[in-house]
C-alpha positions in Angstrom: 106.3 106.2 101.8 109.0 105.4 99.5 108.7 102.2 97.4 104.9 101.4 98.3 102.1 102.1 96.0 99.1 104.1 98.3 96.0 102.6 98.2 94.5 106.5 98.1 92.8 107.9 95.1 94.9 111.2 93.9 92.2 114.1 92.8 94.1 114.0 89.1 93.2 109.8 88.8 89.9 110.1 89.5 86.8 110.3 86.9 83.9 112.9 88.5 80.9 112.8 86.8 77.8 115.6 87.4 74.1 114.8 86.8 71.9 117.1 87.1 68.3 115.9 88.6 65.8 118.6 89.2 67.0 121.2 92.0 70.1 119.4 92.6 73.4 117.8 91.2 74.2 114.4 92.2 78.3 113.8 91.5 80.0 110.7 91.6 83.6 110.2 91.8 85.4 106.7 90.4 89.2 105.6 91.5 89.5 103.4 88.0 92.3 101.9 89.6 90.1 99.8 92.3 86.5 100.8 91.2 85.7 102.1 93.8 82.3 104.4 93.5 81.1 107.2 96.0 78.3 109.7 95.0 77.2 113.1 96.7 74.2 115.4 95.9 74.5 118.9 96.4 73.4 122.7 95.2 75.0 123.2 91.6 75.5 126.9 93.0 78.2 125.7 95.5 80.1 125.3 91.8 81.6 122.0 90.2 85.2 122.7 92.0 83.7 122.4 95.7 81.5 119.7 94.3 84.6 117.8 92.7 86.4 118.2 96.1 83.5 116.8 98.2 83.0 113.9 96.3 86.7 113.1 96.1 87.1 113.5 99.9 83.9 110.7 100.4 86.2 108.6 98.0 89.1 109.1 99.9 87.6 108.0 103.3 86.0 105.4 101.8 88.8 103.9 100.4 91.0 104.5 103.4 87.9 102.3 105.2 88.5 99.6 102.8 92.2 99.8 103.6 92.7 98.8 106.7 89.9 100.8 108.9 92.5 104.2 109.8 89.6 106.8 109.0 87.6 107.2 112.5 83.5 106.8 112.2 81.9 109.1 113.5 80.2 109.0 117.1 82.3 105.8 117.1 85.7 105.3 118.8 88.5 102.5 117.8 88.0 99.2 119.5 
């Protein structure tokens, strides 16, 4: 991949941000890059790292959706 720019958010360009609401911790990650939004909710015990790396793993299927369709739905199959 030499010489193109990848449409992918990186974990290190990406702005997390935790909000706590009652039991849970909704986190949303941002590529500032395209603006491109996912959020999560999960159990602050699982700890902000696994947290982080959930919500950047939505972001990166998401965006790889945007991109051309090459992440698989599931219970779907390509056309």
């Amino acid at each position: 991949m030499f010489g193109r720019e990848s449409a992918m958010a990186e974990p290190e360009n990406v702005i997390i941000e935790f909000h706590r609401v009652g039991a849970y911790v909704k986190v949303s990650a941002v590529d500032p890059r395209t603006l491109t939004e996912v959020s999560i909710v999960g159990d602050p015990n699982a700890g902000e790292e696994m947290l982080a790396r959930a919500a950047i793993r939505k972001l990166q299927y998401v965006m790889g959706r945007k991109g051309g369709g090459k992440a698989p739905v599931r219970g779907r199959t390509p056309a």
